[in-house]
C-alpha positions in Angstrom: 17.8 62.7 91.0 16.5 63.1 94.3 19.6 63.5 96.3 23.2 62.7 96.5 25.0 61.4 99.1 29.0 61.3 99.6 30.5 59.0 102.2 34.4 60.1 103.5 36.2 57.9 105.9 39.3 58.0 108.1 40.6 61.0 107.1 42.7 61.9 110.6 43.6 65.7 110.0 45.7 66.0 112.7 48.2 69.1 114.2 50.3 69.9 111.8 53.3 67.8 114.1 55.1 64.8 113.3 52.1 62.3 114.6 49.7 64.0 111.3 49.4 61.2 109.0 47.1 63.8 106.7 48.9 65.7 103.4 46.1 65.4 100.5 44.5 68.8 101.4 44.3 69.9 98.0 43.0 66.7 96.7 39.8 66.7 99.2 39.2 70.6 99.2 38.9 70.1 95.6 36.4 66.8 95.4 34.6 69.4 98.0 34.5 72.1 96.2 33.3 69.8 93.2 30.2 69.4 95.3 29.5 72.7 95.9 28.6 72.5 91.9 25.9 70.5 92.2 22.3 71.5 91.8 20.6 68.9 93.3 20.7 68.4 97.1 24.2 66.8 98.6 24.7 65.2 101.9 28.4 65.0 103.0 29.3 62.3 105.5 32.5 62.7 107.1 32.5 59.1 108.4 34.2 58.9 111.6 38.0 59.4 112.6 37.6 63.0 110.5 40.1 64.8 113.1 43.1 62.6 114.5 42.3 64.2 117.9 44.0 61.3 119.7 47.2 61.6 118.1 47.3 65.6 118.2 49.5 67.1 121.2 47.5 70.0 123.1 50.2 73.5 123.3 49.7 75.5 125.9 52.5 78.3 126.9 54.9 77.1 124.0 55.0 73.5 125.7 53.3 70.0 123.8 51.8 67.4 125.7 49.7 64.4 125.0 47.1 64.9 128.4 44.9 61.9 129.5 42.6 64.4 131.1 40.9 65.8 128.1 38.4 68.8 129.0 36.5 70.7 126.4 39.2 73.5 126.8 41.8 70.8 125.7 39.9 69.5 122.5 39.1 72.9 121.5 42.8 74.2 121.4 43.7 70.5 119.6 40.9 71.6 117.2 42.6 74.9 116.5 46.1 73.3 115.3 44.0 71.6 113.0 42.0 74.0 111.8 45.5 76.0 111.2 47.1 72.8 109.5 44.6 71.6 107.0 42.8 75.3 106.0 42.6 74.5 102.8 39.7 72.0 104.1 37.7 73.7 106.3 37.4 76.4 103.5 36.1 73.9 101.5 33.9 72.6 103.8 33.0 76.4 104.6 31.6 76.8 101.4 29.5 73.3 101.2 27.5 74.4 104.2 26.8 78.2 102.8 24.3 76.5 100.4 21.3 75.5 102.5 20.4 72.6 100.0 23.4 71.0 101.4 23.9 69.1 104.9 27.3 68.1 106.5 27.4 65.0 109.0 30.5 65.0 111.4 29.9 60.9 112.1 31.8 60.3 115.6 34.7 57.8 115.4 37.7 56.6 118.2 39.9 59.6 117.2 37.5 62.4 117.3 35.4 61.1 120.4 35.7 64.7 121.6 33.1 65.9 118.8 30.3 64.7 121.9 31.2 67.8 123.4 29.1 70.1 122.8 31.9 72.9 123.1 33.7 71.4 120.4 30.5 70.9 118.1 29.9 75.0 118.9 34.0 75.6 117.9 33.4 73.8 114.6 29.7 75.4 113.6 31.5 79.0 113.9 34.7 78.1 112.0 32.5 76.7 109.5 30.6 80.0 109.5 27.3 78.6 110.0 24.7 80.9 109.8 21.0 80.7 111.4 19.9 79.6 108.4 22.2 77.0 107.8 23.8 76.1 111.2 21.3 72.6 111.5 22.7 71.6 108.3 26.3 70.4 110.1 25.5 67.9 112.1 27.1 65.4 114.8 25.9 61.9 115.1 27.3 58.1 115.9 25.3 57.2 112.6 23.4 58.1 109.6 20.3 57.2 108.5 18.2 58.2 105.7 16.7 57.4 102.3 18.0 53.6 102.8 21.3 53.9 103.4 23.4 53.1 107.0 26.8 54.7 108.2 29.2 54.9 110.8 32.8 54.8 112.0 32.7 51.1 113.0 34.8 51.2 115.9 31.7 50.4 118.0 32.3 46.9 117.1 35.8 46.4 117.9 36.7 45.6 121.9 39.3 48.1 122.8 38.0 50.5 120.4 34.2 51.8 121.6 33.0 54.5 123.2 31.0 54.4 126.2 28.5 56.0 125.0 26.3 55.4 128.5 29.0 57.5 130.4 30.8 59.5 127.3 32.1 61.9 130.5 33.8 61.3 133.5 34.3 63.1 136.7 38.1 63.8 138.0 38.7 66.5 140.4 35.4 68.0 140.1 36.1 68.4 136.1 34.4 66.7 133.5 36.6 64.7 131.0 36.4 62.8 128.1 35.3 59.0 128.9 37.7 57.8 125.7 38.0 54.1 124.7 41.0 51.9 126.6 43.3 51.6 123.7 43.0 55.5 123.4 44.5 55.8 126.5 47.0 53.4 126.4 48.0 55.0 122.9 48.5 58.2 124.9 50.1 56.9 128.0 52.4 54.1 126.2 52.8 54.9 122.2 53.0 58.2 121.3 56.4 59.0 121.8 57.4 56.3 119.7 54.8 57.3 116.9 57.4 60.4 117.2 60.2 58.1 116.8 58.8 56.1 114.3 56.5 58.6 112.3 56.4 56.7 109.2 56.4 52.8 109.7 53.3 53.2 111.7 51.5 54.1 108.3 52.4 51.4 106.9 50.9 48.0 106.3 50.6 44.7 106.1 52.6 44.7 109.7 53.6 41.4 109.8 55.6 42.3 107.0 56.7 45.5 108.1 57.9 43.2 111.5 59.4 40.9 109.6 62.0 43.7 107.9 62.0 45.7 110.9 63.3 43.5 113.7 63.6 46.1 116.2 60.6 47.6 115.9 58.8 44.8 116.5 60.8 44.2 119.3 61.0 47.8 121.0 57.3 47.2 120.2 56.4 44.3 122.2 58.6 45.5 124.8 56.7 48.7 125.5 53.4 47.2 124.9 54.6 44.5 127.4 56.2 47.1 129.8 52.4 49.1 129.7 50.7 46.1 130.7 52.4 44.7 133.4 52.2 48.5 134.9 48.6 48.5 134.1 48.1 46.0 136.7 50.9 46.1 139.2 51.6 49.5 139.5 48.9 52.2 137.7 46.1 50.7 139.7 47.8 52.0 143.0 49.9 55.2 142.1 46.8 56.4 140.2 44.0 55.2 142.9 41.6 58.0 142.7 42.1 58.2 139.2 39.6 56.7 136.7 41.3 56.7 133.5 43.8 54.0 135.3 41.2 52.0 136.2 40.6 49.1 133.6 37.7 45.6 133.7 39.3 42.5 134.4 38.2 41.7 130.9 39.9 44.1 129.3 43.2 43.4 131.1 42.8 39.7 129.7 42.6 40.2 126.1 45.1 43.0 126.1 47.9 40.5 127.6 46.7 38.0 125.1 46.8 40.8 122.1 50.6 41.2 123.0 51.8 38.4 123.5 50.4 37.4 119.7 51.8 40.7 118.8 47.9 41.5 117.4 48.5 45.3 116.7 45.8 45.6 114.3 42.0 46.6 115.2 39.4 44.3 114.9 37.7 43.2 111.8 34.2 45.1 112.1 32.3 43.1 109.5 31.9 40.2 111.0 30.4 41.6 114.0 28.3 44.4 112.0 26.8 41.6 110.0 25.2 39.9 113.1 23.7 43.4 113.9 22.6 44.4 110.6 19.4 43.6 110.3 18.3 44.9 113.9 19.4 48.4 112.6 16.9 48.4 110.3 16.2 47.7 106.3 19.1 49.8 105.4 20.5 49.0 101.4 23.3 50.2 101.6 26.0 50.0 104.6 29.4 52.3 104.9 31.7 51.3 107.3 35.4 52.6 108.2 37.8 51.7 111.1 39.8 49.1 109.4 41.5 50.8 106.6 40.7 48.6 103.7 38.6 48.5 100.5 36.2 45.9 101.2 33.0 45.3 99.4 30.0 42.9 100.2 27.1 42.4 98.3 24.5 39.9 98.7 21.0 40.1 97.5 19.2 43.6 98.3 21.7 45.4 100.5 25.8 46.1 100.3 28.3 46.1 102.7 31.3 48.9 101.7 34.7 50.1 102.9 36.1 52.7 101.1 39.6 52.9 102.8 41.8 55.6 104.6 42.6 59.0 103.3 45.4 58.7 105.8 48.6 58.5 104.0 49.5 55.3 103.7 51.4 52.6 102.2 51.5 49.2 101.4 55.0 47.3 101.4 55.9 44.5 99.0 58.1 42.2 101.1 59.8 40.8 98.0 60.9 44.2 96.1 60.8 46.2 99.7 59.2 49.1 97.7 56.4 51.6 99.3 53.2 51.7 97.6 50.8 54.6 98.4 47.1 53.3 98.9 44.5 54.9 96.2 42.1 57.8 98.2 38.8 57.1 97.7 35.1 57.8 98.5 31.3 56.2 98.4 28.9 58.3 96.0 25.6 57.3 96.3 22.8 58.6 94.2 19.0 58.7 95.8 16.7 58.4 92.2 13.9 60.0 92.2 11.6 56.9 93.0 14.1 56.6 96.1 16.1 53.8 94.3 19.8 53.9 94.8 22.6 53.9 92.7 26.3 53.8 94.2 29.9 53.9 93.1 33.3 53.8 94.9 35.3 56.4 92.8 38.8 56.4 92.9 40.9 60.0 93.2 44.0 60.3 91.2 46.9 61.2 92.9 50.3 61.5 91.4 52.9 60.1 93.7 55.9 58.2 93.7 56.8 54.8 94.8 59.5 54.9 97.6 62.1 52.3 98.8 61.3 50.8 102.0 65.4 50.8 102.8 65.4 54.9 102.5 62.1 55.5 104.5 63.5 53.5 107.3 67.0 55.4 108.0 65.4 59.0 106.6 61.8 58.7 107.8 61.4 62.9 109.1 63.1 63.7 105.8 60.3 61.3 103.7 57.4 62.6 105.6 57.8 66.1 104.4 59.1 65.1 100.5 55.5 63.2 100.1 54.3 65.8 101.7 55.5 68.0 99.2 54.3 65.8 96.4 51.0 66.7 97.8 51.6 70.2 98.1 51.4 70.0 101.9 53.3 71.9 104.3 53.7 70.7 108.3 53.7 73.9 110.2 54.4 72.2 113.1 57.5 70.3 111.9 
């Protein structure tokens, strides 16, 4: 064996608050760890969306907000909750990178967008405890390329979601700021209050389901996503002149209205659109995508298309017994032979949890988020 390579997806660590959708700590610090067995070389690709950045308040002076402005002082003191929620991983991940046969890639998705700056790549080397000799083995890139084998986030492919990666900053008030993607920043001006409100339904899926046994959800929903765009046009443009994160294409305008009123909440399929791009990136084999958080394999001929899924916690609902499901964590492990041929595999990790009644969750939903947490062994420190 030449090589082995380990593809994670969508894992959002967030704060440590009531918008942090990641509890299975234990469960990834020990498939880590497991790594850190190996003899053979191991690359570790942490594909995109590793840090939930975008849902994560900044505290400064004991107060929360959720700014729009985000400097490299803001992202750095988000990165700190985190680091002080989810420990347990960054130890892990600590002792991956001590061994200099191994190499850790931080791929760059729509809720970590603040890993461009350079500040923040700096933060995460020295919490990581890089040393000279190991500090180019943690890396941050949009994609990954070697021995065959193509990854990243996704997000690049669906409309709201991409970064500008032409103009990753912008200018305001002589400061630079992050450049984020439009539904970023209408997540942070419009949503997040009610991600407070609503902390669990919004990990839960399908949502036409969810809709259809939450009524007024769906409505409060519509009516804020509504509200948001006709302010986005009237009235944003004007109060917020000389400010650029108001200031939104024609084109984008266009399909949000027609995403509401179809109440689309989901993000776009990436597949589709990777496909037609595929072959322009180059004779890769194998493909890993996230974004979309499904299992999804593809494999025609020579090459293979995968989604592994979330390590978000989340849940799918049966609409006819109303009962919770918790989606399986899983990741990509692909082996590089030594004539360079590949091998991969999309191993499951077994997590004991409970189903839960849909009914419950909806009237307790604080009270649920912290007993699954508990089945995971996770603490909030923030809640």
């Amino acid at each position: 064996m030449k090589k082995e390579i380990i593809v994670v997806g969508d894992i959002e660590m967030g704060g440590g608050t009531i918008t942090d959708d990641f509890i299975s700590d234990a469960s990834l610090a020990k498939l880590i760890l497991s790594l850190c067995k190996r003899k053979h070389p191991v690359d570790m690709i942490l594909n995109g969306d590793t840090f939930d950045f975008l849902k994560c308040p900044y505290i400064h002076n004991l107060k929360k907000t959720y700014p729009r402005h985000i400097t490299a002082t803001i992202s750095i003191g988000k990165l700190h909750l985190v680091y002080n929620a989810h420990t347990k991983v960054f130890n892990a991940l600590t002792q991956f990178v001590k061994q200099k046969k191994n190499a850790l890639y931080f791929i760059i998705g729509n809720h970590d967008p603040d890993l461009i700056f350079k500040e923040i790549q700096d933060e995460i080397k020295k919490i990581l405890g890089a040393s000279d000799t190991t500090i180019d083995n943690v890396k941050f890139q949009m994609s990954y390329r070697h021995h065959k084998v193509y990854t990243e986030h996704g997000h690049q492919y669906d409309f709201f979601n991409k970064i500008n990666l032409t103009y990753p900053f912008i200018n305001y008030k002589k400061t630079k700021i992050l450049n984020v993607p439009w539904a970023s920043f209408v997540i942070i001006g419009g949503f997040l209050t009610m991600k407070e409100e609503y902390p669990f339904m919004e990990r839960i899926s399908p949502h036409p389901v969810l809709f259809s046994l939450h009524r007024s959800l769906m409505t409060k929903l519509s009516w804020r996503g509504m509200k948001y765009f006709i302010k986005s046009i009237l009235f944003y443009p004007f109060r917020y002149f000389f400010d650029p994160t108001y200031m939104f294409p024609r084109e984008v305008l266009r399909e949000a209205y027609k995403r509401v009123k179809e109440m689309h909440w989901d993000v776009d399929k990436v597949v589709d659109a990777f496909r037609k791009q595929r072959r322009a990136l180059g004779n890769h084999r194998i493909h890993v995508l996230g974004h979309t958080h499904e299992q999804y394999v593809e494999e025609r001929g020579k090459w293979v298309i995968l989604h592994p899924d979330t390590w978000r916690d989340e849940y799918i609902l049966d609409k006819k017994t109303r009962r919770l499901y918790p989606k399986t964590k899983r990741y990509v492990d692909i082996i590089v032979n030594d004539d360079d041929t590949l091998t991969w595999d999309l191993v499951d990790i077994p997590i004991k949890r409970h189903i839960l009644n849909f009914d419950k969750v909806m009237k307790h939903e604080v009270r649920f988020i912290q007993e699954v947490a508990q089945e995971e062994g996770f603490r909030f420190p923030l809640l």
